[in-house]
Structure formats: structure tokens, C-alpha cells
N, CA, C and O atoms as a Maestro MAE file, in Angstrom:
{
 s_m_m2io_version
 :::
 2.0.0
}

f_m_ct {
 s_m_title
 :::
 protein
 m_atom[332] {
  # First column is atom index #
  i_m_mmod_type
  r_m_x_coord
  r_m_y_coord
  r_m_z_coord
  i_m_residue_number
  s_m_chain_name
  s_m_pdb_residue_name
  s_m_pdb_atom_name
  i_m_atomic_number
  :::
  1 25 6.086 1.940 -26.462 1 A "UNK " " N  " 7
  2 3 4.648 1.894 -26.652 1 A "UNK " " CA " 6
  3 2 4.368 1.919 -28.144 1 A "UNK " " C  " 6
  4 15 4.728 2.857 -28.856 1 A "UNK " " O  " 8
  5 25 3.484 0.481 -28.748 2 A "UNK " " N  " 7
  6 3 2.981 1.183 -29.978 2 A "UNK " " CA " 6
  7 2 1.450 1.015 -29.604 2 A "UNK " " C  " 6
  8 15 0.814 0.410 -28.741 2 A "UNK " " O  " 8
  9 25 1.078 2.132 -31.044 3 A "UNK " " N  " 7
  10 3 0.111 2.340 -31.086 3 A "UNK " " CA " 6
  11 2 -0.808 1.294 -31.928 3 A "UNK " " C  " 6
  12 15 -0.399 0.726 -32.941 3 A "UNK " " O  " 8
  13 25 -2.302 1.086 -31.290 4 A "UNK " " N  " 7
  14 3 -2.739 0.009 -32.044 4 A "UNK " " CA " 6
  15 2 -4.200 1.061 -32.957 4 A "UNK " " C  " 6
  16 15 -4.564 2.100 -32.406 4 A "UNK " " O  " 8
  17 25 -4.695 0.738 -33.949 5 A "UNK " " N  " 7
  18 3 -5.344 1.778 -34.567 5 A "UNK " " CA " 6
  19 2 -7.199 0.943 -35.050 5 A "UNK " " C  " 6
  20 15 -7.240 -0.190 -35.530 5 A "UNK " " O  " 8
  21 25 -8.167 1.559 -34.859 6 A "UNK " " N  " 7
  22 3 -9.363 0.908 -35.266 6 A "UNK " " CA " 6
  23 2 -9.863 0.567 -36.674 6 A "UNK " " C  " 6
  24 15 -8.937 0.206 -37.399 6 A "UNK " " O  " 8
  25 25 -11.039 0.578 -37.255 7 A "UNK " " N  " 7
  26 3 -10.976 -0.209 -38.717 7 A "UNK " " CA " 6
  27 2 -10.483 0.836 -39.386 7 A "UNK " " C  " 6
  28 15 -10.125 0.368 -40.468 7 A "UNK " " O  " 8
  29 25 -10.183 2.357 -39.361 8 A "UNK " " N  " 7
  30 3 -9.569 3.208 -40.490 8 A "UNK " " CA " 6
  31 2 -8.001 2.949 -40.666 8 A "UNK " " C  " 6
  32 15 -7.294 3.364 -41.583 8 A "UNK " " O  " 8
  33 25 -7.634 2.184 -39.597 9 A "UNK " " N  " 7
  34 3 -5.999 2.330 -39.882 9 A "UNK " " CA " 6
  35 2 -5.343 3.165 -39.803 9 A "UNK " " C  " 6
  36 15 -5.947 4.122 -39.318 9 A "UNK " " O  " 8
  37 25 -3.924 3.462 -40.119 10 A "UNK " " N  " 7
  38 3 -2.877 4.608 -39.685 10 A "UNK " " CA " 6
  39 2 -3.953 5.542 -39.832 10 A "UNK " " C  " 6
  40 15 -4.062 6.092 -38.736 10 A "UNK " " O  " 8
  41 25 -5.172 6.201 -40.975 11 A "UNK " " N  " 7
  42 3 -5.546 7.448 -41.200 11 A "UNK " " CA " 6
  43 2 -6.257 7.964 -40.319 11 A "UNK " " C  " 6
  44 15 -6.296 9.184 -40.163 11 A "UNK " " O  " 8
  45 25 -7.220 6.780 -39.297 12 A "UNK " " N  " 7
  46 3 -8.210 7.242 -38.659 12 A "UNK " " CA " 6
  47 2 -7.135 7.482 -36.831 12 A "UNK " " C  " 6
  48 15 -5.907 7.502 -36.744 12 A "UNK " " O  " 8
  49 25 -7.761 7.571 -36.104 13 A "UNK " " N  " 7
  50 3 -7.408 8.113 -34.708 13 A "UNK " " CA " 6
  51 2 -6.729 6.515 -33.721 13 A "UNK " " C  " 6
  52 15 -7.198 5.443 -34.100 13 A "UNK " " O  " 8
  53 25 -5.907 6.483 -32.791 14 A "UNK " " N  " 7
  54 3 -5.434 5.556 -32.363 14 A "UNK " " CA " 6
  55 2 -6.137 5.191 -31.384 14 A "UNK " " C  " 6
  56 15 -6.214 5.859 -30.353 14 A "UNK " " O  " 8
  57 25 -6.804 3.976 -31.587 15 A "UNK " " N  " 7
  58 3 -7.442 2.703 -30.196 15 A "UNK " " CA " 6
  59 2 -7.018 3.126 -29.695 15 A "UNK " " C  " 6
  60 15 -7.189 4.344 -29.649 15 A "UNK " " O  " 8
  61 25 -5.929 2.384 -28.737 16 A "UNK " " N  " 7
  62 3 -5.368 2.391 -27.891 16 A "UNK " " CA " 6
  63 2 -3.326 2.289 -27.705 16 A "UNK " " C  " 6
  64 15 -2.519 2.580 -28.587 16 A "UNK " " O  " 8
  65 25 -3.096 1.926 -26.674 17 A "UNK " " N  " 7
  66 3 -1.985 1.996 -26.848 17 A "UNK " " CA " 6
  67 2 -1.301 1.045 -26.288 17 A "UNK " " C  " 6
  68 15 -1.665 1.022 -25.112 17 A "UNK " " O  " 8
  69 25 -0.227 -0.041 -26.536 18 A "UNK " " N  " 7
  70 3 -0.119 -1.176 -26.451 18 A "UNK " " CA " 6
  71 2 1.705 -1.327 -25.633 18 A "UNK " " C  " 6
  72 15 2.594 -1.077 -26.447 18 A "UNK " " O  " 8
  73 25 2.108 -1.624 -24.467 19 A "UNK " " N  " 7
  74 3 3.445 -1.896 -24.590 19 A "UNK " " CA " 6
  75 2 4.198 -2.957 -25.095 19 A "UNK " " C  " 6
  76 15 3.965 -4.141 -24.851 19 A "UNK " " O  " 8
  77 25 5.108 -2.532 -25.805 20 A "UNK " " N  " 7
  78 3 6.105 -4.160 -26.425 20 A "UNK " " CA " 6
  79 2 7.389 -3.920 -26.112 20 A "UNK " " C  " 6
  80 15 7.894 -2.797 -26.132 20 A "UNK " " O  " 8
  81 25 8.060 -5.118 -25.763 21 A "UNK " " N  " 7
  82 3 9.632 -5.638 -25.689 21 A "UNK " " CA " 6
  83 2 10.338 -5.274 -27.044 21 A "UNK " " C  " 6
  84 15 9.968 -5.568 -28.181 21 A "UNK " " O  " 8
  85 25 11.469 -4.548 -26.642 22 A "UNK " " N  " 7
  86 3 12.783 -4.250 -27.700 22 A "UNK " " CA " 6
  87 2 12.229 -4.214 -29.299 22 A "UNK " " C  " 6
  88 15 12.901 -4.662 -30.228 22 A "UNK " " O  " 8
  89 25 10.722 -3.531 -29.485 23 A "UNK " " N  " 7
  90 3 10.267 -2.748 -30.342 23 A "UNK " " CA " 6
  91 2 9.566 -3.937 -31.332 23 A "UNK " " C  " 6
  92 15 9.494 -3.594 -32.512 23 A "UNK " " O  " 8
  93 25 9.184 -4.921 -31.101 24 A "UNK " " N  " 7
  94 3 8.421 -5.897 -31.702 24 A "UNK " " CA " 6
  95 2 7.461 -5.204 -31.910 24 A "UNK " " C  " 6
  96 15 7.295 -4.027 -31.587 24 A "UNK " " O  " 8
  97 25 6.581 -6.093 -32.619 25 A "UNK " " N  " 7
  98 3 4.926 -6.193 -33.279 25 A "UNK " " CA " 6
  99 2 3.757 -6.797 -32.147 25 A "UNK " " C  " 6
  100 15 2.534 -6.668 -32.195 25 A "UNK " " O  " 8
  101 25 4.355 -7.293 -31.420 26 A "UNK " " N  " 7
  102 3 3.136 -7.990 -30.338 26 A "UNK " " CA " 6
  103 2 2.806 -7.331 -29.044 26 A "UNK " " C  " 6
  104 15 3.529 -7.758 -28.143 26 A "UNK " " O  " 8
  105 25 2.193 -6.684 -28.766 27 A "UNK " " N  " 7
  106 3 2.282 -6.168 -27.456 27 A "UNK " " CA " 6
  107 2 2.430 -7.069 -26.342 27 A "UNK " " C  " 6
  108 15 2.595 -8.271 -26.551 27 A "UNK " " O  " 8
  109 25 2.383 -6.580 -25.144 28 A "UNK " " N  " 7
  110 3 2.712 -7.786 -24.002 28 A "UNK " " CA " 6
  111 2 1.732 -8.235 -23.671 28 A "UNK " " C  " 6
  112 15 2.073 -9.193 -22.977 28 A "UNK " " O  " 8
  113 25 0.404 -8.185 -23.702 29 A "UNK " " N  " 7
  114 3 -1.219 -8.487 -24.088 29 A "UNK " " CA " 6
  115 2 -1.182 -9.825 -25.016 29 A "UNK " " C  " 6
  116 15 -2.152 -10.571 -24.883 29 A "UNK " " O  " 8
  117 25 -0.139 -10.229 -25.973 30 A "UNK " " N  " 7
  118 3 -0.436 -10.966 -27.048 30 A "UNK " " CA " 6
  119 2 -0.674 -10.209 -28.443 30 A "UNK " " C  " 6
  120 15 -0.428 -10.817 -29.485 30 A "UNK " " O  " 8
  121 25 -1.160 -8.859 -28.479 31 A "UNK " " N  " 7
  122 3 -1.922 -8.762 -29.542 31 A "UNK " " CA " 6
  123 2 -0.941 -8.278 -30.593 31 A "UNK " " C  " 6
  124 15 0.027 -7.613 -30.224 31 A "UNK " " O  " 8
  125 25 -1.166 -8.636 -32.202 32 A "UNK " " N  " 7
  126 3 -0.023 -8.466 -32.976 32 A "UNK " " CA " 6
  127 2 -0.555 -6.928 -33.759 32 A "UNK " " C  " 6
  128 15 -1.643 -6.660 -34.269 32 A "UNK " " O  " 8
  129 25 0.520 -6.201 -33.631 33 A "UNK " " N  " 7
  130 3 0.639 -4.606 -34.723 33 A "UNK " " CA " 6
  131 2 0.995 -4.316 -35.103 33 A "UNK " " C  " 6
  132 15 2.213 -4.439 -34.973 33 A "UNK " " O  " 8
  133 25 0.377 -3.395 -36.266 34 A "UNK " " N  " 7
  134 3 0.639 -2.963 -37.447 34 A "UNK " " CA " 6
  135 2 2.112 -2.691 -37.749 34 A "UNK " " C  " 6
  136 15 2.339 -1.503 -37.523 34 A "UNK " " O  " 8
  137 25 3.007 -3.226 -38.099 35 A "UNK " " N  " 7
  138 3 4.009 -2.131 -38.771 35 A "UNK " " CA " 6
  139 2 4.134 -0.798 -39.297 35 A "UNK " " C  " 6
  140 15 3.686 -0.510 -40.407 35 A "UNK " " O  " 8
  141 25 4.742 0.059 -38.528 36 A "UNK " " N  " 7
  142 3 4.527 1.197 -39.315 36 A "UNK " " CA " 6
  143 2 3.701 2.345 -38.224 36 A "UNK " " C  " 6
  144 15 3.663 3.531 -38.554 36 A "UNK " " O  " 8
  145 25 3.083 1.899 -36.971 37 A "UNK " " N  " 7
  146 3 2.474 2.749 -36.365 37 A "UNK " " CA " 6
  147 2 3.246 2.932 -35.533 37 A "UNK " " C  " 6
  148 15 4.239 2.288 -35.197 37 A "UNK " " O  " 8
  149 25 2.502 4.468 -34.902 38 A "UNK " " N  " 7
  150 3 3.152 5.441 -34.196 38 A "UNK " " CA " 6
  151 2 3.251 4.555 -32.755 38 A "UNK " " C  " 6
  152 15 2.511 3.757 -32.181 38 A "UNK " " O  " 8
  153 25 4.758 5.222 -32.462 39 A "UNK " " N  " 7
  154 3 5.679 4.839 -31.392 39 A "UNK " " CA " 6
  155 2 5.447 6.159 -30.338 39 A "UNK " " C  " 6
  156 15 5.264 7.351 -30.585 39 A "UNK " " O  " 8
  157 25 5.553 5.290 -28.846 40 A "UNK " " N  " 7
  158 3 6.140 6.594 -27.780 40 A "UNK " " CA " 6
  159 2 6.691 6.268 -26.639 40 A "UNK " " C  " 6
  160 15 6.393 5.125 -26.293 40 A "UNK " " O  " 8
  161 25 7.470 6.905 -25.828 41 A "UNK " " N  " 7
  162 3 8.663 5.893 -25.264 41 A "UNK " " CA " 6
  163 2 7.386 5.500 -23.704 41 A "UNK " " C  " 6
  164 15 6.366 6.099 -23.363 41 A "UNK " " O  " 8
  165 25 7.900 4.574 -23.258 42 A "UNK " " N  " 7
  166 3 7.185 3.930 -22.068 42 A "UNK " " CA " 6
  167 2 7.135 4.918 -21.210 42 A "UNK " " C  " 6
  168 15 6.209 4.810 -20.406 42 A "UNK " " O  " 8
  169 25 8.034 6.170 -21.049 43 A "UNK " " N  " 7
  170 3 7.350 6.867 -20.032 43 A "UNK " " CA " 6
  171 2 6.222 7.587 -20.450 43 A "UNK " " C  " 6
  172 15 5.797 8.507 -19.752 43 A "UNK " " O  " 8
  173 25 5.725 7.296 -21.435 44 A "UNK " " N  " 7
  174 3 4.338 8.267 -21.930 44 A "UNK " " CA " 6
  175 2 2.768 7.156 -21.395 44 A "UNK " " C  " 6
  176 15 1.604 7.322 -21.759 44 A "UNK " " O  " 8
  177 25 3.367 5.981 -20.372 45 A "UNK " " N  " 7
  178 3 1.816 5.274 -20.006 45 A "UNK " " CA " 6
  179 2 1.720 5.916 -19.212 45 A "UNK " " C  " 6
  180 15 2.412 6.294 -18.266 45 A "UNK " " O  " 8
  181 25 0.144 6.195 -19.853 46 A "UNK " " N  " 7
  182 3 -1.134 6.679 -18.669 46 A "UNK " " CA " 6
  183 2 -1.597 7.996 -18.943 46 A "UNK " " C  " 6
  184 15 -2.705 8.492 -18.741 46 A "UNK " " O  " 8
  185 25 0.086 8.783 -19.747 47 A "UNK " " N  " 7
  186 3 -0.303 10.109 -20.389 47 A "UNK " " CA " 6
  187 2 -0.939 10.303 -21.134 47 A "UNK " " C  " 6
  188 15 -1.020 11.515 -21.335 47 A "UNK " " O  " 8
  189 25 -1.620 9.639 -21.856 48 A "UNK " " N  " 7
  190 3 -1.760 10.276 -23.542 48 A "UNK " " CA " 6
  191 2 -3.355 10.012 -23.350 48 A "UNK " " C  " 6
  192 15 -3.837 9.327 -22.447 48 A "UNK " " O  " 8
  193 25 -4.224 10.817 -24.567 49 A "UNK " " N  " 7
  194 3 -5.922 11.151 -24.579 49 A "UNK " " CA " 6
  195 2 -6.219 9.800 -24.613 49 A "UNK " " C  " 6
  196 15 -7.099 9.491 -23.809 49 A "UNK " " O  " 8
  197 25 -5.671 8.682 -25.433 50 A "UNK " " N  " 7
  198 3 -6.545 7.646 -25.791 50 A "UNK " " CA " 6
  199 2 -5.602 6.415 -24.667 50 A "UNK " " C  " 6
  200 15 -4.481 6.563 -24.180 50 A "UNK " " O  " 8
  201 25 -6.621 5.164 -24.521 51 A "UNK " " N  " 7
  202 3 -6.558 4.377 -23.405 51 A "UNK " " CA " 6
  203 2 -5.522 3.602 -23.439 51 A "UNK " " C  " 6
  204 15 -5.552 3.342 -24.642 51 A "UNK " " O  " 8
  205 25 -4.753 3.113 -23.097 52 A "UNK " " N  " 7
  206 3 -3.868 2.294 -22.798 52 A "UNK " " CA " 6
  207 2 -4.306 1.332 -22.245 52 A "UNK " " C  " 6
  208 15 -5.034 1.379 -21.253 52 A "UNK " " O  " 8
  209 25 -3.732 -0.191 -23.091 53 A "UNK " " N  " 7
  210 3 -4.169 -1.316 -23.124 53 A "UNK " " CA " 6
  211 2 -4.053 -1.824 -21.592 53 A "UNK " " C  " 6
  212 15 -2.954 -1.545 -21.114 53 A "UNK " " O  " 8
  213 25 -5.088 -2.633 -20.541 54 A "UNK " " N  " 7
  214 3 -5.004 -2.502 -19.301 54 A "UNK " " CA " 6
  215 2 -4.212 -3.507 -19.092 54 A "UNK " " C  " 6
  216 15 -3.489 -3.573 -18.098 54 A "UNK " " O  " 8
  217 25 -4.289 -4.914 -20.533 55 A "UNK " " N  " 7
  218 3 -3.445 -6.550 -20.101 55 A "UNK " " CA " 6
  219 2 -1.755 -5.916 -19.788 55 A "UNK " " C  " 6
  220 15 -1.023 -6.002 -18.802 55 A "UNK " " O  " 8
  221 25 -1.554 -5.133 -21.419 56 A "UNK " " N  " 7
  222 3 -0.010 -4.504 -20.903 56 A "UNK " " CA " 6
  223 2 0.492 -4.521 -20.117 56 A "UNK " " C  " 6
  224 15 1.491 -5.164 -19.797 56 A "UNK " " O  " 8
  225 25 -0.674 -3.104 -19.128 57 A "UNK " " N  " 7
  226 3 0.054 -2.338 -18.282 57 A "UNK " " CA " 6
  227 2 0.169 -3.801 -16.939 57 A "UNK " " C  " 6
  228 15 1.239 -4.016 -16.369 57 A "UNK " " O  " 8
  229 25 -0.742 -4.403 -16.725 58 A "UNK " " N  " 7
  230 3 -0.503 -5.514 -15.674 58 A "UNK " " CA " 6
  231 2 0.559 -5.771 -16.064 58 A "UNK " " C  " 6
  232 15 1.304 -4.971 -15.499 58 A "UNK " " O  " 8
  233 25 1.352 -6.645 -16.940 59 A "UNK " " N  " 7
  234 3 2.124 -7.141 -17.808 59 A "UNK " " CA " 6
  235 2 3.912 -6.270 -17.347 59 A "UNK " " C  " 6
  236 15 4.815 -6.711 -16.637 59 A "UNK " " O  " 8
  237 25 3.833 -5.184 -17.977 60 A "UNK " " N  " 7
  238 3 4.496 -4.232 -17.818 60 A "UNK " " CA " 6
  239 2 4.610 -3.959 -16.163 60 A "UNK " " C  " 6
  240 15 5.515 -4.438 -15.479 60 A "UNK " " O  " 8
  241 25 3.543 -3.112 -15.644 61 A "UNK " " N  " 7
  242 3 3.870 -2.878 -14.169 61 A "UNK " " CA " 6
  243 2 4.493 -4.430 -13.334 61 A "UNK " " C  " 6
  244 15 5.324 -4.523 -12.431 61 A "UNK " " O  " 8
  245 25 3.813 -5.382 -13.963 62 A "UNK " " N  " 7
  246 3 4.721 -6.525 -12.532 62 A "UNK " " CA " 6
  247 2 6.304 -6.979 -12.947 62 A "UNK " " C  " 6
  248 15 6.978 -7.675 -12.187 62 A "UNK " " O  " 8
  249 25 6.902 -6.396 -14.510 63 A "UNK " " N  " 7
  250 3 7.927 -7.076 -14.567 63 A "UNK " " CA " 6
  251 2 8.973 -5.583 -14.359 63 A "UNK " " C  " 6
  252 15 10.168 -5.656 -14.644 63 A "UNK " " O  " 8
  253 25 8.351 -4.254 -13.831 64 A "UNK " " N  " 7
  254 3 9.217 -3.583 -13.629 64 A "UNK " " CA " 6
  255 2 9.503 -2.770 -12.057 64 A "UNK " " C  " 6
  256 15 8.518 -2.892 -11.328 64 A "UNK " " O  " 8
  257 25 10.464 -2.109 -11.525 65 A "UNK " " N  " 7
  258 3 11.042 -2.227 -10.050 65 A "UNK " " CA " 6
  259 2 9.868 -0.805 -9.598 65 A "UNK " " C  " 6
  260 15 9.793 0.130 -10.396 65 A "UNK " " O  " 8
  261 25 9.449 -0.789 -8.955 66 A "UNK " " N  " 7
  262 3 8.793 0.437 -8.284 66 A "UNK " " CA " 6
  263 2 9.705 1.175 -7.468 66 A "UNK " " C  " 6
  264 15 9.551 0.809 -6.302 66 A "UNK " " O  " 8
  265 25 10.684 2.148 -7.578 67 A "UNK " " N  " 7
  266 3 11.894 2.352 -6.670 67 A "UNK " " CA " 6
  267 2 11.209 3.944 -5.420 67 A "UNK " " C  " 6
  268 15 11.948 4.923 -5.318 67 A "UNK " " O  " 8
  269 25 10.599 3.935 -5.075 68 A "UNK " " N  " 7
  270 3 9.966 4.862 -4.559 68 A "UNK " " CA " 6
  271 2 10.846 6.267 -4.440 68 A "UNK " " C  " 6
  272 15 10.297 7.353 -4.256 68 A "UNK " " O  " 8
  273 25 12.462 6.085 -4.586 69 A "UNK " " N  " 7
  274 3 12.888 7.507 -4.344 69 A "UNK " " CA " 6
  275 2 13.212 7.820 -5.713 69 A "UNK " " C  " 6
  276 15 14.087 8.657 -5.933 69 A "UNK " " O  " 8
  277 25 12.753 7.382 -6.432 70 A "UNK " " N  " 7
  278 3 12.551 8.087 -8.052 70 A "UNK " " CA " 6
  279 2 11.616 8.676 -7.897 70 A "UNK " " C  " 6
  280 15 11.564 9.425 -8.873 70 A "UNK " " O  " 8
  281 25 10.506 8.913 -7.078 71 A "UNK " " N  " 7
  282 3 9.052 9.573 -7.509 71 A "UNK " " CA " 6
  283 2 8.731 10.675 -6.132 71 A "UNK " " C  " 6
  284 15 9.228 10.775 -5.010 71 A "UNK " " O  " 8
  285 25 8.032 11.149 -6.604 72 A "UNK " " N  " 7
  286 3 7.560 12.564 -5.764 72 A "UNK " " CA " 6
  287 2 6.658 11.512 -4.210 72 A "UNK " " C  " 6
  288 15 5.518 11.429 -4.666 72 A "UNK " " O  " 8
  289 25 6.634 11.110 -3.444 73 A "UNK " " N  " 7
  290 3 6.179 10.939 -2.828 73 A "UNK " " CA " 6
  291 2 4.990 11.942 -2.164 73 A "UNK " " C  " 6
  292 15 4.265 11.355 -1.361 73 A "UNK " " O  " 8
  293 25 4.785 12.912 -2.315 74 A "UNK " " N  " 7
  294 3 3.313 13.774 -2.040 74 A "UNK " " CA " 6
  295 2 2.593 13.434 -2.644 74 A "UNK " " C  " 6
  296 15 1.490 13.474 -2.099 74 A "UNK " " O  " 8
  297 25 2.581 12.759 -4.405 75 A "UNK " " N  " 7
  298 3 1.859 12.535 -4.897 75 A "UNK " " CA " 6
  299 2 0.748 11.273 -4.769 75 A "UNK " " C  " 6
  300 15 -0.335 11.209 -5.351 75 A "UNK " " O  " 8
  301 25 1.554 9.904 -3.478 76 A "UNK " " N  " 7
  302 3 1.172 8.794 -3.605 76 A "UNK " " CA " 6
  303 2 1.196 8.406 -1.643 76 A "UNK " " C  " 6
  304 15 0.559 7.481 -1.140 76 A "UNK " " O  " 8
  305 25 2.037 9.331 -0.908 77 A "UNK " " N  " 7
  306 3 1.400 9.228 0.425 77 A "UNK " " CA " 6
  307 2 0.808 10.675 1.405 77 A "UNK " " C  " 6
  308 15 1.049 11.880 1.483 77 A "UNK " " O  " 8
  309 25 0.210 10.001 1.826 78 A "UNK " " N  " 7
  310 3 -0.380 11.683 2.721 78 A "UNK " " CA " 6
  311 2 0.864 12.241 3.710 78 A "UNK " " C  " 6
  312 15 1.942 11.947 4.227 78 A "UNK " " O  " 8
  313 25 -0.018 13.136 3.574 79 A "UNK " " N  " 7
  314 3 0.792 14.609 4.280 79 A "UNK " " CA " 6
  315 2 0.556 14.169 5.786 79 A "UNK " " C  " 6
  316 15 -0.493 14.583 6.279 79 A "UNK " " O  " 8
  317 25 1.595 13.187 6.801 80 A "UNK " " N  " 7
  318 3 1.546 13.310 7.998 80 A "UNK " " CA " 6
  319 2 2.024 14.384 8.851 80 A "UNK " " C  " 6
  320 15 2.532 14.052 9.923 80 A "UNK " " O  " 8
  321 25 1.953 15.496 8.584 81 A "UNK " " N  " 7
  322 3 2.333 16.624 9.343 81 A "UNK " " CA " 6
  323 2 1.261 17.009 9.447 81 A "UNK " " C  " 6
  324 15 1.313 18.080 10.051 81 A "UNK " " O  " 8
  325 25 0.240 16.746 9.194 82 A "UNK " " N  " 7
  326 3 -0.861 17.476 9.420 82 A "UNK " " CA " 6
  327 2 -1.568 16.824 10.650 82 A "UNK " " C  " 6
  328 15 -1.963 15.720 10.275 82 A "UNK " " O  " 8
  329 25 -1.914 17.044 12.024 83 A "UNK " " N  " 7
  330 3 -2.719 16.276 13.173 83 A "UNK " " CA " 6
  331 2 -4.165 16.971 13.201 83 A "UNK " " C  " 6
  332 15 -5.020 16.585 13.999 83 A "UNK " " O  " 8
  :::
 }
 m_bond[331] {
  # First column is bond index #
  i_m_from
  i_m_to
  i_m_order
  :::
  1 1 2 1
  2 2 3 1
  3 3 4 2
  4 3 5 1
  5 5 6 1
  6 6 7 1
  7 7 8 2
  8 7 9 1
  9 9 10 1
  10 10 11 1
  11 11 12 2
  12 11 13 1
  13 13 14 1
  14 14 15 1
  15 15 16 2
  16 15 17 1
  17 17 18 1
  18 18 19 1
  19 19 20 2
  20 19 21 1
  21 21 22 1
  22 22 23 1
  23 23 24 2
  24 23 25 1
  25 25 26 1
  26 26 27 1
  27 27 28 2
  28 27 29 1
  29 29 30 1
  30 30 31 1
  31 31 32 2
  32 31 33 1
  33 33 34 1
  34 34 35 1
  35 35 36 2
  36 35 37 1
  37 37 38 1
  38 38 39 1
  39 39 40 2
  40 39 41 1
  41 41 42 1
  42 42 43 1
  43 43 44 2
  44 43 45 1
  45 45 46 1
  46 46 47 1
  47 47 48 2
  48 47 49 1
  49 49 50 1
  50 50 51 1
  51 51 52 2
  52 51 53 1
  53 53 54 1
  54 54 55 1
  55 55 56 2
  56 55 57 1
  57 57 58 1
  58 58 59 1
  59 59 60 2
  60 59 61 1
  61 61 62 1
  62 62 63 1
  63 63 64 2
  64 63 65 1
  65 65 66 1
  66 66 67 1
  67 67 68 2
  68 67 69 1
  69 69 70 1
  70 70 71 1
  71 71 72 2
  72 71 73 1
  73 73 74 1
  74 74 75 1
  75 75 76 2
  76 75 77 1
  77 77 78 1
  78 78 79 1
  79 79 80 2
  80 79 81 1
  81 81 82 1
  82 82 83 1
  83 83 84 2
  84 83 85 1
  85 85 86 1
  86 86 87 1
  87 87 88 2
  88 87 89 1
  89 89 90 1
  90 90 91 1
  91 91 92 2
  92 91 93 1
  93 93 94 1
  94 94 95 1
  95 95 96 2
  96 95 97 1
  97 97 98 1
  98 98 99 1
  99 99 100 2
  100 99 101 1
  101 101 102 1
  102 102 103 1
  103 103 104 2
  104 103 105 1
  105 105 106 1
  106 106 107 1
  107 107 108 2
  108 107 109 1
  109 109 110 1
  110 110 111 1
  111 111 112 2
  112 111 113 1
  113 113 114 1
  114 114 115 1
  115 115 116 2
  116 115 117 1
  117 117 118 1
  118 118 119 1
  119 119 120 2
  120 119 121 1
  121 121 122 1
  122 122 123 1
  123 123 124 2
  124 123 125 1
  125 125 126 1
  126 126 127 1
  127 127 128 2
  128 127 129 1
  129 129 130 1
  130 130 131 1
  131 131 132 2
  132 131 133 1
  133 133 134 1
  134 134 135 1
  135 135 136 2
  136 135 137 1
  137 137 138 1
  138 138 139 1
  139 139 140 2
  140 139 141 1
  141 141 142 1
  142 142 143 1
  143 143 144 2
  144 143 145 1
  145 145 146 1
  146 146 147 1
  147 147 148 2
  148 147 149 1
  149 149 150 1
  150 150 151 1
  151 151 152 2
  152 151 153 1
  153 153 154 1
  154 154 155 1
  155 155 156 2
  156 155 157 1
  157 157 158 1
  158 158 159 1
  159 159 160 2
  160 159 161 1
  161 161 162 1
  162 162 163 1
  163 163 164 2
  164 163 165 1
  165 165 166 1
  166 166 167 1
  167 167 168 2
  168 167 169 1
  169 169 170 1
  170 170 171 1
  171 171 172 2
  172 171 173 1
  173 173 174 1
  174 174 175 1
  175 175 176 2
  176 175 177 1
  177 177 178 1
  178 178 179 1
  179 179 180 2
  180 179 181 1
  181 181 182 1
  182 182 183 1
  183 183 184 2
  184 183 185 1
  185 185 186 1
  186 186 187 1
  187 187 188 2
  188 187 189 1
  189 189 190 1
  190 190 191 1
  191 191 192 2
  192 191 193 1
  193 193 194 1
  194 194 195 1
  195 195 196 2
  196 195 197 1
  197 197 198 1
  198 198 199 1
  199 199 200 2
  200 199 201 1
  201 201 202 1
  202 202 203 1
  203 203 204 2
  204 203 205 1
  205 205 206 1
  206 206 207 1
  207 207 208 2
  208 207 209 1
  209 209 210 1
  210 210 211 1
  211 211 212 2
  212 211 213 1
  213 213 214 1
  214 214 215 1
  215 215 216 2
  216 215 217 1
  217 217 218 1
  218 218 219 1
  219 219 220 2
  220 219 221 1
  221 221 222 1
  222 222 223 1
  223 223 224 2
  224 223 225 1
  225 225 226 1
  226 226 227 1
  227 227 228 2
  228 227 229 1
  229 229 230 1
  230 230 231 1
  231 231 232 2
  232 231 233 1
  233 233 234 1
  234 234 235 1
  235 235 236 2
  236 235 237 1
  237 237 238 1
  238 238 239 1
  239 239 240 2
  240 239 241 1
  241 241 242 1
  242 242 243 1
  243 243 244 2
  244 243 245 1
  245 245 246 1
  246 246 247 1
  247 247 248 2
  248 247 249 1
  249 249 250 1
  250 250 251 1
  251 251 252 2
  252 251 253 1
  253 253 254 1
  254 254 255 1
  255 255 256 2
  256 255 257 1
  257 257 258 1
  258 258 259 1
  259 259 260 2
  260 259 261 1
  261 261 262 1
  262 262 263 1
  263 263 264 2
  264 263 265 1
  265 265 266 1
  266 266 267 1
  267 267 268 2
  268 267 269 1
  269 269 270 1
  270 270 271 1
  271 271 272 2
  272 271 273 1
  273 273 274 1
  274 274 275 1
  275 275 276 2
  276 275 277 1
  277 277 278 1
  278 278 279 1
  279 279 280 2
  280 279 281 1
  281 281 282 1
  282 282 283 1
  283 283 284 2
  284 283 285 1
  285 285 286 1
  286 286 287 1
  287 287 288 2
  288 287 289 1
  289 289 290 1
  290 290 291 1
  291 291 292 2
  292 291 293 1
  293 293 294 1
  294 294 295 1
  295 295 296 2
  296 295 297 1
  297 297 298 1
  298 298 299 1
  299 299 300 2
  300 299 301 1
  301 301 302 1
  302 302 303 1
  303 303 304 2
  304 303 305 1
  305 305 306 1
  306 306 307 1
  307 307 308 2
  308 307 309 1
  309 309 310 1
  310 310 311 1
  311 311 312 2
  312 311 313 1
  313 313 314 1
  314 314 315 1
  315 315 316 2
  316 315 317 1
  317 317 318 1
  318 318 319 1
  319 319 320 2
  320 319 321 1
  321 321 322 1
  322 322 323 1
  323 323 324 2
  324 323 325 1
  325 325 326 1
  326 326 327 1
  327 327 328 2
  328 327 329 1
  329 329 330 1
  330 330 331 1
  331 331 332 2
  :::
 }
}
């Protein structure tokens, strides 16, 4: 993930947040960034205060595997024990 930043640049607070391939300048959106701005590894989408770019994440979510027994499943199906 880099970070993309508004008209203050590195000093002021980060837009948003952009994913890119093997640490390029372009996010997967197209859009080209700054050299030099703050990095965070891909498991930080969705975490962080400020928004994450939505073209990315389309971008990102369809070219990666959804493996369902990596993830907590309570979190994403209901509780059928309950009648």
C-alpha cells in the first residue's frame, strides 16, 4: 500500500491509500505517486483512519484467492445453531 497525500504533500495528512504491484509508483487505479511516501503492507486494507482508494481495492480484491479457511468464519456467516 502507498500512500497518496493532498495539496500539502508528505507534511500535511494522507488522502488516501492506494495498492501497487512489487512497490511501483502507480497504484492499480492508474494513479501515479509520490516517491518517498509512506508504505504499509497489504494486510493493512480497510484498517487504517483514512480511505482507501475503492478502483484498487476492486482491482486488488478480483486478482486475489478468497481461501475461506484462512478467515474466522463467524465473522462473515451466521450462527446456524441458533433455531
Amino acid at each position: 500500500m502507498h500512500a497518496e497525500y493532498g495539496d500539502q504533500g508528505r507534511s500535511g495528512p494522507v488522502k488516501q491509500w492506494h495498492m501497487v504491484q512489487d512497490e511501483q509508483l502507480v497504484g492499480l487505479c492508474g494513479r501515479e505517486l509520490a516517491e518517498g511516501a509512506a508504505n504499509l503492507e497489504p494486510t493493512e486494507w480497510g484498517r487504517t483512519k483514512e480511505p482507501c482508494c475503492r478502483a484498487c481495492g476492486v482491482v486488488w480484491f478480483q486478482s486475489v484467492p478468497f481461501l475461506a479457511d484462512e478467515h474466522d468464519r463467524s465473522t462473515y456467516l451466521p450462527d446456524r445453531t441458533e433455531s
